[in-house]
Phi, psi and omega in degrees: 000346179082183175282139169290143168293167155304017186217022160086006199277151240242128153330319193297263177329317160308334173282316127003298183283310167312307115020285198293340224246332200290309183282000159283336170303295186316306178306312178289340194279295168318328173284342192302104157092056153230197180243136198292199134228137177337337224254293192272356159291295186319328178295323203283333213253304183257039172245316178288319199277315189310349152250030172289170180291129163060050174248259176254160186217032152242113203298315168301350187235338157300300186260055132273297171338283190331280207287343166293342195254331124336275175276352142307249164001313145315318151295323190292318173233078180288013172237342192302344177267012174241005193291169191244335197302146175259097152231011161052001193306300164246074154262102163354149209263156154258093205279014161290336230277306170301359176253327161343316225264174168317141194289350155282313175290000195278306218269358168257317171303343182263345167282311176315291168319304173297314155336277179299324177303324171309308177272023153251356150277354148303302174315309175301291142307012111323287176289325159301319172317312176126018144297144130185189203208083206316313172285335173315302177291333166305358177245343180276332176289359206242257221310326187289327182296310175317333165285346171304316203278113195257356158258015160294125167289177172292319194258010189254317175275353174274341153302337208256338167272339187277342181304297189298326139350295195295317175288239230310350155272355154314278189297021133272308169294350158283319175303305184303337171272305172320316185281305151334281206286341185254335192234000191083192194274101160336163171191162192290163166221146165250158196229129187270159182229030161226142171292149204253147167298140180125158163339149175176156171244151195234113214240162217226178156106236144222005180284078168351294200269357139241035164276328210257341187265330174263023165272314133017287241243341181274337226282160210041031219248334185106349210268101177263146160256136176244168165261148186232151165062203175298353139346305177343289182300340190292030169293313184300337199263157175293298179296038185199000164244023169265007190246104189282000172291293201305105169258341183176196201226136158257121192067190178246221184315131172298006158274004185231026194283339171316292177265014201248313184253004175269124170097032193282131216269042199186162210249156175216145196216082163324108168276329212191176206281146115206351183316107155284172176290122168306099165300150155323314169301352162214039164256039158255348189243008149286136183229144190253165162189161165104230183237041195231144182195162168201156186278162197066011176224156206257135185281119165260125223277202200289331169270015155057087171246072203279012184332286185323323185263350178278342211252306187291325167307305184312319204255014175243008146062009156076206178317155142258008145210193204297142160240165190216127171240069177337153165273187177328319190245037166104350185264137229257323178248166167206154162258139168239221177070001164284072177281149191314334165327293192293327185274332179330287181339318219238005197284320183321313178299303155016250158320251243307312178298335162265301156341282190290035205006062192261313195278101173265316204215149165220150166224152198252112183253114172182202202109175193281122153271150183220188180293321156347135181287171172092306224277025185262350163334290176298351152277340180282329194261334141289342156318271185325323196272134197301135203323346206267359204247137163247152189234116164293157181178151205202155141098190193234015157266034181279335195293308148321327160226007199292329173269005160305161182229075172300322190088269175168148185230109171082023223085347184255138169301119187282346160239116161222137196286116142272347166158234185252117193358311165301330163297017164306304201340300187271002162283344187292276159321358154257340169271335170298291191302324199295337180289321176290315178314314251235324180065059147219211198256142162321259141045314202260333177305124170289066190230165199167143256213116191218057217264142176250138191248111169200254320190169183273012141286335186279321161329285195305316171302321177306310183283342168288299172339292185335277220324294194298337176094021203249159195233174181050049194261104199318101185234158190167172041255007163216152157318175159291112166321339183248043196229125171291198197271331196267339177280318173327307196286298146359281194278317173309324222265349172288329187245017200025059157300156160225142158286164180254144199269277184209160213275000171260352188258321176254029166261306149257037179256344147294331173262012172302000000 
């Protein structure tokens, strides 16, 4: 079957994914001057997402995609297999062509292509909801063609990568209105990190509304939930902490699910891409749903029946008394729920607390955490940073430190979770207002950008960040790997990225 990838997936599936990734190309390209259909925005959004990192790892359920993308495309130019013309136009992409190509355009199509899967898991969540956003699916038919397109320059492609920057903070702000309107306005919460005796699920991912359909669906059953991973927050929205069976969070970062859950006396049930490869000491007791899928395990389809995972909680019966599963560094609760609402609130106190030199730094530490050595940096580097700093944070490299006992500045809680990778949206809208407080440029704030890096959200975050112009933005626990040296070079030295070296050297080099 060849080697598993770093994220456990079969050389066979990756080829697949590539397939997917090809025929979605085929697709966009074919639609250039027709009139689209609902049937193939939706598709190119859960096509795209189904090859983000840790979605699926099922070769079967990649080509029912594979083959929809197939017969889309075939409606639209349905004389196209018999025309004889060499225009190649909706002919399926061949993506050696693109690891093949030069190494700056390979490295700008590969920001593009990574990009958008990132911002097709936003879309999509979204879209489940009952969102969507026109300019958003126009850029995903304009970024597929363009990884297509084999006479595009460096200079044909790089508007089209600072482009993708500007369109995913729409689609974080279409989600972020989704999310608001179906579930309220966050607000903090504190979150127990222990478990209660008795039955319980353990649910993993990042889909809000089916965190909300299996409280639906428990509600009265005896049946408690925790949240795992990026779940966490959904403690903060209301219509979903009014439900008292939601009791806490189980375990830390997704990378550590492996050990975390063997022998887990309770069923866990995937929504969205962190999904390992299931060890045998529980993979009877994972259930998928969505687009998230691995073989051998059981899928729960589209009509969201979670029967199967409630049947399995009743007969593996959880704890026989309370456990408690510290985080990383030992501490039993944590809080989230500060969405730009709650720190918005708090900008006066702020402001008034950097005047008064009370506040000297705020830093936003946060991003995809992984397995990789060095990340234990961003626990260090919130350790370190001085009693005068507040640490803003988001996202499941919150993990690394979310249970510290920081204390308080001004009264404000000195860490604060806003949420799930996608709430840069509202960190963004809190440095923008604290700059109107301040009357200078998001640049001039004594603020600083402090990012852990591994998956194909963090692109799309990134290039919105670009986009926006914001500089000195601190990153790791390595560059991107897929950036040739001149594109690299391009971007540290336009946006003055820096990599991070060791938390006592850029603690004091932000604060000189």
């Amino acid at each position: 079957m060849g080697k598993a990838g770093v994220c456990g997936k079969t050389a066979a599936t990756a080829r697949i994914q590539d397939e997917l990734t090809g025929a979605l190309i085929g697709l966009a390209r074919a639609s250039e001057g027709k009139d689209r259909s609902p049937e193939a925005d939706r598709l190119i959004v859960r096509g795209l997402f189904a090859t983000l990192t840790n979605v699926s790892f099922d070769d079967s359920a990649l080509n029912e995609l594979l083959a929809e993308a197939g017969r889309l495309k075939h409606s639209l130019s349905p004389m196209c297999g018999s025309c004889t013309a060499d225009c190649s136009r909706t002919e399926d992409f061949d993506m050696n062509r693109l690891w093949s190509e030069d190494e700056d355009i390979r490295s700008l199509k590969s920001l593009i292509l990574f990009g958008m899967r990132g911002m097709a898991a936003y879309a999509y969540h979204a879209m489940v909801l009952g969102h969507e956003d026109r300019g958003v699916m126009d850029y995903f038919y304009k970024g597929l063609s363009a990884v297509g397109y084999d006479s595009y320059t460096v200079q044909d492609l790089l508007p089209i990568v600072m482009e993708l920057g500007a369109v995913n903070l729409d689609c974080m702000a279409l989600l972020d209105r989704a999310n608001r309107q179906a579930f309220g306005i966050p607000a903090p919460a504190q979150v127990s990190l222990t478990v209660e005796q008795g039955p319980f699920i353990v649910i993993s991912g990042h889909d809000l509304h089916d965190l909300k359909l299996l409280l639906e669906q428990t509600q009265g059953r005896g049946i408690n939930i925790y949240t795992h991973g990026e779940m966490l927050p959904a403690h903060a929205y209301p219509e979903l902490r009014k439900y008292s069976h939601l009791k806490g969070n189980f375990g830390t970062a997704w990378q550590n699910q492996q050990k975390e859950f063997s022998d887990l006396p309770a069923p866990v049930l995937f929504t969205t891409n962190c999904l390992m490869p299931p060890k045998p000491s529980y993979s009877d007791r994972v259930f998928t749903t969505a687009l998230v899928s691995y073989p051998g395990i059981v899928h729960i389809d589209g009509r969201k029946d979670f029967s199967p995972v409630i049947q399995k909680a009743l007969e593996l019966g959880g704890f026989k008394e309370d456990v408690t599963i510290p985080g990383i560094n030992g501490g039993t609760k944590v809080t989230t729920g500060f969405g730009r609402e709650a720190i918005l609130a708090a900008a006066g106190t702020v402001a008034q607390a950097v005047r008064q030199n009370r506040l000297r730094h705020i830093f936003l530490v946060g991003g995809c955490d992984g397995a990789r050595p060095g990340r234990n940096y961003y626990t260090d580097f919130v350790k370190q940073a001085p009693e005068d700093t507040l640490i803003l944070t988001l996202a499941c490299g919150k993990y690394r430190f979310n249970d510290l006992e920081l204390g308080t500045l001004a009264g404000i809680p000195r860490l604060l979770d806003m949420g799930q990778c996608n709430d840069a949206f509202g960190a963004i809208q809190v440095a923008a207002a604290l700059a109107e407080a301040f009357g200078c440029q998001v640049n001039d704030l004594p603020l600083t950008l402090v990012l852990s890096w591994y998956e194909q959200k963090a692109v799309c975050i990134l290039l919105s960040l670009l986009h926006l112009g914001i500089r000195n933005i601190y990153l790791g626990p390595t560059l991107p790997a897929f950036l040739s040296p001149a594109i690299l070079e391009y971007l540290t030295e336009q946006f003055e990225i820096h990599p991070i070296s060791t938390p006592e050297h850029d603690l004091a080099a932000i604060l000189a």
